[in-house]
DRENKE-533905 format. One record per residue: residue in three letters; x, y, z of N, C-alpha, C in turn. Coordinates in steps of 0.02 Angstrom, whole numbers, padded with zeros to 5 digits. Example, Ala and Ser with C-alpha at 12.3 -4.5 7.8 and 13.67 -1.06 7.14 Angstrom:
residues 2
 drenfi n_east n_north   n_up ca_east ca_north  ca_up c_east c_north   c_up
    ALA  00660  -00284  00390   00615   -00225  00390  00660  -00165  00390
    SER  00642  -00112  00354   00684   -00053  00357  00645   00002  00394
This chain:
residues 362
 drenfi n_east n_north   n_up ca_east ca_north  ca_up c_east c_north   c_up
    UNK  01814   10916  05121   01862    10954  05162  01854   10937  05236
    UNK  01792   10931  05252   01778    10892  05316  01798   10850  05375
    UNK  01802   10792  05306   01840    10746  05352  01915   10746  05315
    UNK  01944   10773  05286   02020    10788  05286  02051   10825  05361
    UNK  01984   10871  05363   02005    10908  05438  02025   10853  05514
    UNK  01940   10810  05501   01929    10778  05537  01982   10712  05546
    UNK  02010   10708  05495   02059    10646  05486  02144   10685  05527
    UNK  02162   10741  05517   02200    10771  05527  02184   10765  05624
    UNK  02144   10803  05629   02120    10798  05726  02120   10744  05733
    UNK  02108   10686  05719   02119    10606  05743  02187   10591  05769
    UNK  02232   10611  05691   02301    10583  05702  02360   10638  05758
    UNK  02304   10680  05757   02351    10757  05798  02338   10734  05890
    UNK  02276   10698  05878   02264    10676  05967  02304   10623  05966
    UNK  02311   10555  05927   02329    10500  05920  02416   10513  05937
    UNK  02453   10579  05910   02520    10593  05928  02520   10625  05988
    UNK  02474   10638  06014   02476    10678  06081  02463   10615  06126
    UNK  02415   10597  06111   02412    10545  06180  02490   10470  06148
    UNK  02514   10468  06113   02559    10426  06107  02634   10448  06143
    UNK  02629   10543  06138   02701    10582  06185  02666   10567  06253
    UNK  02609   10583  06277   02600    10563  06337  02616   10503  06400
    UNK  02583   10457  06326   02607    10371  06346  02694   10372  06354
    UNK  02717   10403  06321   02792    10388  06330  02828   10421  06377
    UNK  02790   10480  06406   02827    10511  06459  02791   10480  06531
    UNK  02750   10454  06512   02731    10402  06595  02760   10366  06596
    UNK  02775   10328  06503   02816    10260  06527  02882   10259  06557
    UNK  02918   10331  06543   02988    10334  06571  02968   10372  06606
    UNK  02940   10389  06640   02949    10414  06725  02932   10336  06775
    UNK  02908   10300  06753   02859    10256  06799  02905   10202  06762
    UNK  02903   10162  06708   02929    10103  06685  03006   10122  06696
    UNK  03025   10164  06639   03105    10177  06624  03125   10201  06722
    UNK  03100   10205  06762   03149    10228  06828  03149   10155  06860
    UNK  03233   10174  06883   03236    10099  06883  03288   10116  06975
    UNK  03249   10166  06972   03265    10167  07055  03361   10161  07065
    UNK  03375   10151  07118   03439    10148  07171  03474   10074  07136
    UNK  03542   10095  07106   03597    10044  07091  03658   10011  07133
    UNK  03661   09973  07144   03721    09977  07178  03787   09968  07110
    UNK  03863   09977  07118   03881    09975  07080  03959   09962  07093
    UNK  03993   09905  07075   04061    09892  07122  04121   09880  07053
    UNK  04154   09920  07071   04220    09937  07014  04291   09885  07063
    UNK  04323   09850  07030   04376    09808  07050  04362   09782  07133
    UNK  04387   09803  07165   04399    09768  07243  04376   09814  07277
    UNK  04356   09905  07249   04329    09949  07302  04253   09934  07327
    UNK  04260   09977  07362   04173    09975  07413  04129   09998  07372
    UNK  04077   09944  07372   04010    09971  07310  03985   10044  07350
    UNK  03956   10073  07265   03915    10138  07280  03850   10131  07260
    UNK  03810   10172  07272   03743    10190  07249  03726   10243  07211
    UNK  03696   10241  07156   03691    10288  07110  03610   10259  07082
    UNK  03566   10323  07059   03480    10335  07039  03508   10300  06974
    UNK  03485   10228  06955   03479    10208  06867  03463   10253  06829
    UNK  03486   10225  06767   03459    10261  06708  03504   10297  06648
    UNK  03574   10312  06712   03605    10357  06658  03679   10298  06617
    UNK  03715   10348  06589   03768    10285  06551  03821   10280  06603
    UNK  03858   10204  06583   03912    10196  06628  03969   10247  06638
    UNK  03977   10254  06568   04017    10306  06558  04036   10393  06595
    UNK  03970   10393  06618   03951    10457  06636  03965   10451  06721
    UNK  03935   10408  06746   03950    10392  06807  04015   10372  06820
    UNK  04058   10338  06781   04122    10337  06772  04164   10406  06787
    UNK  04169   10450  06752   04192    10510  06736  04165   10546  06802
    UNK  04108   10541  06831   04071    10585  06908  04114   10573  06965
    UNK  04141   10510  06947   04177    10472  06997  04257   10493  07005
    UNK  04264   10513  06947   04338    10537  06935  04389   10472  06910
    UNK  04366   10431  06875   04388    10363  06872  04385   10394  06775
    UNK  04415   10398  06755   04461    10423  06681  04475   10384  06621
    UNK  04439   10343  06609   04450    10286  06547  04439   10327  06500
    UNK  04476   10297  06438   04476    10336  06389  04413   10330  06342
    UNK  04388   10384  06328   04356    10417  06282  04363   10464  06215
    UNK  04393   10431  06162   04396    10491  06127  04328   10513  06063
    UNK  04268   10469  06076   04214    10522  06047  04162   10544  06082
    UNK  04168   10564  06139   04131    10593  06188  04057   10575  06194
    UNK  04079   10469  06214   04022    10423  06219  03969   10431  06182
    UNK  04001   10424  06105   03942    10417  06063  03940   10357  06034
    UNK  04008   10325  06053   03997    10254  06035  04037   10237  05951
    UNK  04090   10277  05929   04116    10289  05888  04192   10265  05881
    UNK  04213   10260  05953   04283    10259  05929  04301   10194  05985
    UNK  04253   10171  06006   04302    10110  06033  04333   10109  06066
    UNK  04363   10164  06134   04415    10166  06168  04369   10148  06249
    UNK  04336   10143  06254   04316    10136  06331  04290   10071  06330
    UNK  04339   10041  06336   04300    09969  06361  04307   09961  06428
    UNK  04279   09922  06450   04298    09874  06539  04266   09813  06540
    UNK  04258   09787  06600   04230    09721  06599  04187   09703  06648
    UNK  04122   09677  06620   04052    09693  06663  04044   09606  06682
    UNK  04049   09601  06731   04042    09525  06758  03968   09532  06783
    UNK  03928   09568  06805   03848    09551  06808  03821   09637  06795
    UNK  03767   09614  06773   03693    09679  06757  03706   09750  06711
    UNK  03751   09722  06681   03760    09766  06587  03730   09757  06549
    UNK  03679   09677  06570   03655    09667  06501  03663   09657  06432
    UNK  03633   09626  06388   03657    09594  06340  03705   09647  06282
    UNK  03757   09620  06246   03807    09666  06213  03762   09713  06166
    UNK  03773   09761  06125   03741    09800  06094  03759   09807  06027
    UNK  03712   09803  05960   03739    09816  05898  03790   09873  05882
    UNK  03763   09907  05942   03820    09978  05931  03901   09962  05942
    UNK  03915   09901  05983   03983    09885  06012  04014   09829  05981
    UNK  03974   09786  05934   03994    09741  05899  04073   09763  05847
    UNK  04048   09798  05814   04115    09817  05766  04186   09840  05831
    UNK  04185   09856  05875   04232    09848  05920  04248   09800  05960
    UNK  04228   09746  05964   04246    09691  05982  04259   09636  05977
    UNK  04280   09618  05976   04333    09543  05942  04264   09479  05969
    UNK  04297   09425  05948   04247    09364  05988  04257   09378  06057
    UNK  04341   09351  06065   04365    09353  06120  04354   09378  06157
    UNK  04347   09464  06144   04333    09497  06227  04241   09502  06208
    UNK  04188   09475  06178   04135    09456  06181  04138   09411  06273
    UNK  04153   09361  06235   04166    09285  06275  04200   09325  06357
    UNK  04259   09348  06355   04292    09377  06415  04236   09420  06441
    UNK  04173   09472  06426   04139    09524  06452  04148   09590  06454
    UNK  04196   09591  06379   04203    09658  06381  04160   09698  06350
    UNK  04149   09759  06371   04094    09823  06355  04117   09872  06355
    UNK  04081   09906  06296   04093    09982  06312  04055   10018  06351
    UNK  04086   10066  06401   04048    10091  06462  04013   10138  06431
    UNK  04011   10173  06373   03952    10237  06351  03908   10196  06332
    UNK  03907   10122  06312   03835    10097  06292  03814   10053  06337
    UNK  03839   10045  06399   03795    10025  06454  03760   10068  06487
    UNK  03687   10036  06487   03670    10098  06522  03637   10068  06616
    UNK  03659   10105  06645   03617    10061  06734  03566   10066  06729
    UNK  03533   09988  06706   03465    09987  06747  03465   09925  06798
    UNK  03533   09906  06828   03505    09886  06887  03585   09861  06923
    UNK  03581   09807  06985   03670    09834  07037  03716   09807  06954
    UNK  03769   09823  06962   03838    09818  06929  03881   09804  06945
    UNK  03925   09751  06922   04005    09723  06943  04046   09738  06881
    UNK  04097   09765  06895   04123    09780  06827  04216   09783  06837
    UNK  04254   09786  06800   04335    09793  06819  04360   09824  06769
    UNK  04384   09885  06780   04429    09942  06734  04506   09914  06747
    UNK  04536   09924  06708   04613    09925  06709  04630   09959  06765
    UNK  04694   09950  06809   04691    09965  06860  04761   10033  06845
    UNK  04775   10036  06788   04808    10094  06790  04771   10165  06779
    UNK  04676   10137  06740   04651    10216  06739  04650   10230  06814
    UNK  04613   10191  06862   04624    10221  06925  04668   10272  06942
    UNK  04731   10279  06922   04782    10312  06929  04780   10376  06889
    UNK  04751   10376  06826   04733    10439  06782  04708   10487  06821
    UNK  04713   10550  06788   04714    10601  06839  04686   10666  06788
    UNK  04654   10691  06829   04640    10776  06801  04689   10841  06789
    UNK  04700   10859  06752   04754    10903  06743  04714   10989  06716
    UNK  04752   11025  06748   04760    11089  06718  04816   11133  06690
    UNK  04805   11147  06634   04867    11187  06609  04865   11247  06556
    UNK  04915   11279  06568   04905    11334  06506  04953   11328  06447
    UNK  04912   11351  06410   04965    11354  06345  05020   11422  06339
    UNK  05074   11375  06328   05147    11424  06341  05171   11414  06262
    UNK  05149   11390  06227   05194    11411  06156  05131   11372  06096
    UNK  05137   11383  06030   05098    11360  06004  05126   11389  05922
    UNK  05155   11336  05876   05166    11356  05808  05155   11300  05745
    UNK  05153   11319  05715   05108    11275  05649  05201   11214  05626
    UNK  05191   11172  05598   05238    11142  05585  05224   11140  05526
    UNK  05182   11109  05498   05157    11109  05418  05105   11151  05422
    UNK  05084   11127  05328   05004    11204  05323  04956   11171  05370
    UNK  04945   11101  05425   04895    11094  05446  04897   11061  05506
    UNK  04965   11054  05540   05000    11039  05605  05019   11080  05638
    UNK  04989   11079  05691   05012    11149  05749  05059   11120  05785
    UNK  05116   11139  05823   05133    11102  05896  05125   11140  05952
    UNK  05098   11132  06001   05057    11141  06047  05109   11135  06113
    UNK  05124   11164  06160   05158    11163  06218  05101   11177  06275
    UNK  05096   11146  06322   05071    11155  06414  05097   11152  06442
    UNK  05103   11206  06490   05133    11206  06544  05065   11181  06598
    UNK  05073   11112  06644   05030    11101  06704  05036   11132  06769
    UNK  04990   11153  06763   04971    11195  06812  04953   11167  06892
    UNK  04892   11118  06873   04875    11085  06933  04837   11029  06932
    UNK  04883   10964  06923   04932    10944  06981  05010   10978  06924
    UNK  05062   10972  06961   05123    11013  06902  05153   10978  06893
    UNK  05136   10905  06891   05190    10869  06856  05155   10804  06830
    UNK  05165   10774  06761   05154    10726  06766  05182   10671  06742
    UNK  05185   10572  06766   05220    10555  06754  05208   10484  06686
    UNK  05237   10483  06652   05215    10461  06588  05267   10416  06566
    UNK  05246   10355  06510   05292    10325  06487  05309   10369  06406
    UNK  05360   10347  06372   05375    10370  06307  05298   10347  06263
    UNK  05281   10387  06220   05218    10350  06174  05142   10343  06186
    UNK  05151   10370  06251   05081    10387  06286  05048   10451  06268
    UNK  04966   10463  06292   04941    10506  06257  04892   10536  06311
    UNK  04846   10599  06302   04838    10637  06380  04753   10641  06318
    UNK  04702   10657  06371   04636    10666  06322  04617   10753  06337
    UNK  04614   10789  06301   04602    10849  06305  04500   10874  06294
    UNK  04504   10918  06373   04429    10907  06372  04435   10991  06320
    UNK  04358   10945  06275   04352    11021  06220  04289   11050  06234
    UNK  04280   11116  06275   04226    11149  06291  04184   11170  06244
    UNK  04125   11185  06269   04065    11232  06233  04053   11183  06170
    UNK  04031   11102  06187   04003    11076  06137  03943   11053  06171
    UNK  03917   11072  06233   03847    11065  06264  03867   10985  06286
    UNK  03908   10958  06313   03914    10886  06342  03989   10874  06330
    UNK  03991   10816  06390   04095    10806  06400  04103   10794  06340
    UNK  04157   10794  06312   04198    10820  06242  04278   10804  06272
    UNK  04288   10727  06245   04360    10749  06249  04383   10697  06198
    UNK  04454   10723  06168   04486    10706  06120  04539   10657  06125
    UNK  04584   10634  06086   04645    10610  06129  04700   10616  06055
    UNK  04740   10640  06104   04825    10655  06071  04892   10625  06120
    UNK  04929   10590  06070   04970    10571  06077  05033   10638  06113
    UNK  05070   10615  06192   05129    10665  06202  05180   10662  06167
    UNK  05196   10728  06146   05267    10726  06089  05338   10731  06155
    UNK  05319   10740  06211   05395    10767  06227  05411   10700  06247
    UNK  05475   10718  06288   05501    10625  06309  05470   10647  06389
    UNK  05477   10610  06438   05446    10561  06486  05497   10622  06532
    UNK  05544   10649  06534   05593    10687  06580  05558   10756  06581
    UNK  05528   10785  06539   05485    10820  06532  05414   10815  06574
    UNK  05421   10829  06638   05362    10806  06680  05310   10888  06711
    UNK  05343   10942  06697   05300    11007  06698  05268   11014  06663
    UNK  05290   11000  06595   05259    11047  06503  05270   10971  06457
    UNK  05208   10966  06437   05219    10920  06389  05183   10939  06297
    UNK  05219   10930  06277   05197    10948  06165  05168   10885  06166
    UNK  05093   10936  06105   05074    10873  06066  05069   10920  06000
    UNK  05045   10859  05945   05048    10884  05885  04961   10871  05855
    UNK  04941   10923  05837   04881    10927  05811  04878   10938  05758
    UNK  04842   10906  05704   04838    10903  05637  04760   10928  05632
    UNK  04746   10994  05597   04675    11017  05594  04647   10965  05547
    UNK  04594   10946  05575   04523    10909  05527  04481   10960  05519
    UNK  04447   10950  05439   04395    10982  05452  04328   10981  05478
    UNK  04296   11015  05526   04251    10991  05567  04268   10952  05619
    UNK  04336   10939  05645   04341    10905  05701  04350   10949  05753
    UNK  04303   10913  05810   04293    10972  05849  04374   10995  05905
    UNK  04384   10931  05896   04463    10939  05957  04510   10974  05905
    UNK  04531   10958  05858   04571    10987  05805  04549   11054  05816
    UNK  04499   11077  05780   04488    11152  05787  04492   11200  05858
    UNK  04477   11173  05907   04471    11196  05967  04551   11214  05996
    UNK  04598   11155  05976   04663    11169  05974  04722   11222  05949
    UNK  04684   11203  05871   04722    11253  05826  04700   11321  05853
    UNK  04637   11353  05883   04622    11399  05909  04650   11423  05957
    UNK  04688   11393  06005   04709    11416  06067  04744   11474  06063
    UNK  04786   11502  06108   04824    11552  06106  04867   11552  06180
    UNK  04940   11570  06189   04977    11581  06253  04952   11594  06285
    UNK  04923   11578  06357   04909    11617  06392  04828   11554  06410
    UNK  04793   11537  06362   04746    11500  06374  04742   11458  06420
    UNK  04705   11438  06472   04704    11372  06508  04663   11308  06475
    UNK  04692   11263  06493   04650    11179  06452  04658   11140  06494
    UNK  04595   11089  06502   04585    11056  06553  04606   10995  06522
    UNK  04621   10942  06534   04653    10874  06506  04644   10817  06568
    UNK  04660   10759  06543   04675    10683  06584  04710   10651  06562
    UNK  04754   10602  06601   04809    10574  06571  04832   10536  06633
    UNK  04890   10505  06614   04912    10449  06537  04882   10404  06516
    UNK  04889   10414  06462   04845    10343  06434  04880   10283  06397
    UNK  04878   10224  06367   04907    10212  06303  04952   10139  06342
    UNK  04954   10092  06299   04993    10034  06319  05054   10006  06290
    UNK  05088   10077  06258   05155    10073  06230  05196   10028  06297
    UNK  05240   09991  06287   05301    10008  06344  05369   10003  06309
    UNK  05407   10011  06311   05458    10034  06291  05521   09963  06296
    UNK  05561   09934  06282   05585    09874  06298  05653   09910  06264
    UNK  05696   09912  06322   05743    09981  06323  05819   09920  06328
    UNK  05825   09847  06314   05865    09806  06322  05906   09837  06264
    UNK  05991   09809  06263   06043    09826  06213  06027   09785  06154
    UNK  05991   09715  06167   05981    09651  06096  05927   09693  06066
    UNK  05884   09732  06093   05821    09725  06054  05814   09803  06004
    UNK  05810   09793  05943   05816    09823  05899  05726   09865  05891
    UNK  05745   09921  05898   05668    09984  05904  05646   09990  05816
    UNK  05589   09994  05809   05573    10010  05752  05507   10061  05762
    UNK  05515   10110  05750   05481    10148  05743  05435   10180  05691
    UNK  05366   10178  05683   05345    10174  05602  05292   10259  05615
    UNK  05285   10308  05587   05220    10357  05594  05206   10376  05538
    UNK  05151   10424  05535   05145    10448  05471  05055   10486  05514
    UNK  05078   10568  05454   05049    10604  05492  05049   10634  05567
    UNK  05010   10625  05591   05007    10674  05666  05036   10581  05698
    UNK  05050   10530  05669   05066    10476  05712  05148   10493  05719
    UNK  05176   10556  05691   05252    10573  05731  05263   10591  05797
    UNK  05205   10631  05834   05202    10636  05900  05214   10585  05947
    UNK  05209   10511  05950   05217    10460  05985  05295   10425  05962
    UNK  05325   10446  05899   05390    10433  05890  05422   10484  05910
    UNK  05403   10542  05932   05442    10596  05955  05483   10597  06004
    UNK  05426   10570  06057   05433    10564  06129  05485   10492  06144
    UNK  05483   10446  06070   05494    10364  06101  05581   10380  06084
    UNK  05584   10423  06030   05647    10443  06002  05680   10486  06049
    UNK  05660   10547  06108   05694    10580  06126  05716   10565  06189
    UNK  05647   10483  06199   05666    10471  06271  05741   10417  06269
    UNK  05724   10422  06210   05783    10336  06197  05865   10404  06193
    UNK  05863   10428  06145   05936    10476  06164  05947   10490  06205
    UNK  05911   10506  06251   05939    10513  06321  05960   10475  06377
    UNK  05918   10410  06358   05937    10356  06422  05979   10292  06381
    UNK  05973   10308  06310   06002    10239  06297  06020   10245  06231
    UNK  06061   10297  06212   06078    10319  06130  06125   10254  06087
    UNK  06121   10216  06128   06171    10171  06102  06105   10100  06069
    UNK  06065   10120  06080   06005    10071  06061  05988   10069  05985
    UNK  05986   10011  05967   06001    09991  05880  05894   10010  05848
    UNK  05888   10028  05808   05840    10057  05773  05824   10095  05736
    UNK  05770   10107  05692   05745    10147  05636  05681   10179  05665
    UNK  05682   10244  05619   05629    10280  05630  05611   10302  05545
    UNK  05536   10280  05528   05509    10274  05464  05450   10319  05478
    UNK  05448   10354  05441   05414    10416  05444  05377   10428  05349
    UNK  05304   10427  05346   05261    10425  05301  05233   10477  05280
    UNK  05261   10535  05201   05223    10600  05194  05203   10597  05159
    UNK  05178   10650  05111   05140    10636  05051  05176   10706  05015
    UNK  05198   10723  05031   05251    10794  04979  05317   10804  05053
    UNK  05365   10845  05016   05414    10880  05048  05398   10911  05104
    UNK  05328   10959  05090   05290    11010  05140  05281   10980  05202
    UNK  05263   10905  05205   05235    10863  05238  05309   10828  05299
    UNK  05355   10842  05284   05411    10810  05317  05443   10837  05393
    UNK  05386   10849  05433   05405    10869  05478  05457   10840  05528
    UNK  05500   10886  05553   05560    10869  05595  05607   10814  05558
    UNK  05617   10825  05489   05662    10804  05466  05726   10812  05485
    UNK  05749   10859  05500   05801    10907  05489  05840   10864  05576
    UNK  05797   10865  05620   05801    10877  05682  05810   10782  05698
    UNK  05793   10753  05649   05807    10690  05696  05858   10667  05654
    UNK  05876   10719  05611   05954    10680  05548  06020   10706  05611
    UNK  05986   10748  05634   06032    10785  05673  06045   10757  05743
    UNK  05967   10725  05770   05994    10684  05826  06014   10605  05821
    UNK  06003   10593  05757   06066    10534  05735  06107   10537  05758
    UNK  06154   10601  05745   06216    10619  05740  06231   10570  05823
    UNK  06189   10577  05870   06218    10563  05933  06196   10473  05958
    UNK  06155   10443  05907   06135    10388  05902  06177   10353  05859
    UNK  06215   10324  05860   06283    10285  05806  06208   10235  05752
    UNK  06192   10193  05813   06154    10143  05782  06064   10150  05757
    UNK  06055   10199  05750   05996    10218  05693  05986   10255  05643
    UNK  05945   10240  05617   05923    10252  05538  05855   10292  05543
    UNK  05866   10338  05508   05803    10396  05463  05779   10379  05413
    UNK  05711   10363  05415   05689    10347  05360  05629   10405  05345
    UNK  05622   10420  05284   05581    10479  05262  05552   10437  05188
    UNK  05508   10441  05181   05469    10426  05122  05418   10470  05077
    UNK  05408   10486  05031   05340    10524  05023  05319   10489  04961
    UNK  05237   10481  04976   05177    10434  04958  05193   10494  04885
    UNK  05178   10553  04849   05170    10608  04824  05237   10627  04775
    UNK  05281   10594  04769   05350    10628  04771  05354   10693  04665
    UNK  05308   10670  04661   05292    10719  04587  05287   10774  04590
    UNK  05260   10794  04669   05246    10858  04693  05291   10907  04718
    UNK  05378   10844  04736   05399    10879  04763  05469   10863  04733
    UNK  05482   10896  04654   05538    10883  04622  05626   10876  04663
    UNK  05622   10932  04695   05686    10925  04740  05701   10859  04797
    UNK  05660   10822  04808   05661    10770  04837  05709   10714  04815
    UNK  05776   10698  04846   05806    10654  04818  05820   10591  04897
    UNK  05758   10584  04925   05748    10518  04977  05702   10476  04949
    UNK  05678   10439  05005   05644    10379  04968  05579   10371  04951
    UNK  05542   10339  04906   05470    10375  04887  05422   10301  04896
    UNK  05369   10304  04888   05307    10255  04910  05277   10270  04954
    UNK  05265   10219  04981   05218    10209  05071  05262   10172  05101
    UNK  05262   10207  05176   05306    10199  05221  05327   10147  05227
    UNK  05243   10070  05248   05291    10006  05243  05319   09957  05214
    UNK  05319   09993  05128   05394    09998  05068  05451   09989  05112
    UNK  05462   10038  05126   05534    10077  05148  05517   10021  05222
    UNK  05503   09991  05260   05510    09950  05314  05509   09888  05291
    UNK  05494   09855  05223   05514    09813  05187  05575   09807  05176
    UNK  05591   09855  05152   05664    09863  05122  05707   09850  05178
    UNK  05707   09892  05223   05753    09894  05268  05751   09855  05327
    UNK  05718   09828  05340   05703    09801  05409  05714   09718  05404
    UNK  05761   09702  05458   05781    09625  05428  05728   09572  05457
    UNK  05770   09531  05465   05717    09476  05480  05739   09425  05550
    UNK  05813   09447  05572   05825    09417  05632  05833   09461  05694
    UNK  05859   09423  05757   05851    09456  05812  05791   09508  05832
    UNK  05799   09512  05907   05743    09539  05942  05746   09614  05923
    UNK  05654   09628  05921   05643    09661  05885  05566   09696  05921
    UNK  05563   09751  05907   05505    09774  05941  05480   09859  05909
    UNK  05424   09868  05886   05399    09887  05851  05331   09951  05887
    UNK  05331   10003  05845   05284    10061  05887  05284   10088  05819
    UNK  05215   10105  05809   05156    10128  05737  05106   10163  05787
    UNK  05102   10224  05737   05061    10282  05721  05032   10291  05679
    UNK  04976   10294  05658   04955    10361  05604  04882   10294  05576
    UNK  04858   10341  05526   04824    10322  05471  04819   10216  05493
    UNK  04718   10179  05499   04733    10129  05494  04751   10105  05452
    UNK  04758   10087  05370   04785    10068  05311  04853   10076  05336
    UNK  04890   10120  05343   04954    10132  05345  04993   10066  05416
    UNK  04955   10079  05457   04957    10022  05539  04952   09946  05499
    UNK  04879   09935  05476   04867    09867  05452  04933   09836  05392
    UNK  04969   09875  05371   05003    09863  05318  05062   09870  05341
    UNK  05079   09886  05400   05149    09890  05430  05167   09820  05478
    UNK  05093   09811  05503   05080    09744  05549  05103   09683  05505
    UNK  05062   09690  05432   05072    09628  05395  05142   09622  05388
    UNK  05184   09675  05354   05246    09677  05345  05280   09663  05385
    UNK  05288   09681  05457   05350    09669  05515  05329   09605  05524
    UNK  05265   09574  05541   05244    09488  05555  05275   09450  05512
    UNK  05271   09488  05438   05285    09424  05378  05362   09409  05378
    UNK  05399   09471  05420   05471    09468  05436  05489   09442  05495
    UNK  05409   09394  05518   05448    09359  05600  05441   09393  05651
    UNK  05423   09454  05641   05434    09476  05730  05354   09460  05732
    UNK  05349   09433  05808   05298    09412  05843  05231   09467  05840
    UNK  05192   09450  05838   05122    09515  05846  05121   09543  05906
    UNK  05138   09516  05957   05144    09535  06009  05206   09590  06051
    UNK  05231   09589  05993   05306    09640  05973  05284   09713  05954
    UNK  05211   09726  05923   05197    09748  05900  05134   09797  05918
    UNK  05176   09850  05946   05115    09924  05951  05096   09955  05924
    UNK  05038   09973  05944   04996    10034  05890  04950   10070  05906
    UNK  04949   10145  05876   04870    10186  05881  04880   10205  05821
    UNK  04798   10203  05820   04787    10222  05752  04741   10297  05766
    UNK  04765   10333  05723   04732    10403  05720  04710   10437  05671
């Protein structure tokens, strides 16, 4: 029993003096002292090493998108580190192509400063901005889609292209927390802008949303997103979503009736029952004022939903079917990746250029 004891006190000092060793080594090794740190053409700063790019990013008020609150999950914060990022990270590999390897692109939550920095963000986050707003309306669309209205508060207006998306900060998760949703309204809409939230379970932005209530304030950033819109009379819109990816056809659809109803296109929309067919009703109806587009409704499910007499499969079926193969052509996808990757193959294998071709996947 002795030396069981005695073997036990060996390995109990052996972990004590090994936490010790490690908290000298990062006070004394890991401090890596005063950074300098220079973003595009502005005047370098100084910031104590150590912490993530990301973080110092966001201190700065400089807004790149984040939607898993720099855990290194979702791929949305890249930039481009021309010296002292240090070598790329296993964590950033699956988000990066060769190409932007070779070019220097990084994700800023897995850089971390340990020493000066040159780096270049897109020069439109510069322009991203902090927002405050309250919630002025809020109702379920399906059993698991809310739509969500803000009114901005401060700054009170903001200005956005069709298809763009705002990142909503989600409190009381003990560290920044922010999400990102696509804007449902159109672009003329510059006080109050809708998005559409589809509850996950366990997702923390989903739930935090569906929770809100009139009257609530929510802090947000925005615009985000590299839709643009190619609003010419030749060029034929195709619009593909499915799921909460209707919010970005919402906005592309309500901005186009208004400035340019005479514009030739489809809107293909992906459910999985009847239940699931949100704003059906509402864009058969704003046809009515569009001569030259088409409603497309599909459901993946259709066994479920006997009264259903539209079209049934997966969405880019129904963009097979319908979608030709000449003239200019330009293309905006939402939703589900399977559903994106399979819409890409389809519109390419019909000729339109990849580069024709937008997308978020959610």
């Amino acid at each position: 029993m002795t030396i069981y004891l005695q073997a036990i006190g060996m390995l109990a000092g052996l972990g004590g003096g090994m936490a010790i060793l490690l908290l000298v080594a990062n006070r004394f090794i890991a401090n890596y002292g005063e950074c300098s740190i220079k973003i595009n053409e502005e005047e370098p700063f100084t910031i104590e090493g150590g912490r993530s790019l990301l973080d110092v990013l966001y201190e700065r008020k400089i807004f790149i998108p984040s939607a898993c609150g720099g855990q290194g999950t979702c791929g949305f914060c890249k930039i481009r580190a021309y010296y002292g990022a240090g070598p790329v990270l296993p964590t950033e590999l699956p988000f990066l192509s060769v190409q932007e390897q070779d070019d220097n692109v990084r994700l800023a939550c897995q850089v971390k400063i340990r020493q000066d920095l040159v780096i270049r963000v897109k020069e439109e986050y510069l322009n991203v901005k902090e927002y405050k707003a309250v919630v002025t309306k809020a109702e379920m669309k399906t059993a698991d889609t809310r739509e969500v209205h803000l009114k901005l508060i401060e700054p009170e207006e903001m200005e956005y292209r069709p298809g763009q998306y705002v990142q909503i900060f989600v409190p009381g998760t003990g560290e920044t927390t922010f999400r990102a949703y696509s804007i449902a309204s159109a672009p003329s809409s510059k006080k109050e802008i809708e998005l559409l939230v589809r509850l996950i379970p366990g997702g923390v932005g989903s739930t935090y949303l569906h929770g809100v209530r009139e009257g609530d304030e929510i802090a947000l950033t925005g615009p985000y997103g590299d839709f643009v819109l190619d609003m010419s009379k030749e060029t034929e819109l195709v619009c593909v979503g499915g799921g909460c990816g209707m919010a970005p056809m919402r906005s592309i659809l309500r901005h186009v009736a208004e400035v340019n109803p005479e514009q030739r296109g489809s809107l293909f929309f992906g459910a999985r029952t009847d239940r699931d067919t949100m704003y059906f009703e509402d864009f058969q109806e704003l046809a009515k004022s569009m001569p030259n587009f088409a409603v497309h409704y599909a459901l993946s499910e259709p066994e479920s939903s006997p009264e259903w007499d539209g079209e049934t499969g997966f969405i880019h079926e129904s963009v097979i079917r319908n979608v030709g193969s000449e003239g200019e052509r330009q293309a905006f996808l939402c939703g589900p990746p399977p559903m994106v990757q399979a819409t890409i193959k389809a519109l390419t294998e019909k000729g339109m250029p990849r580069e024709r071709v937008f997308y978020d996947e959610f």
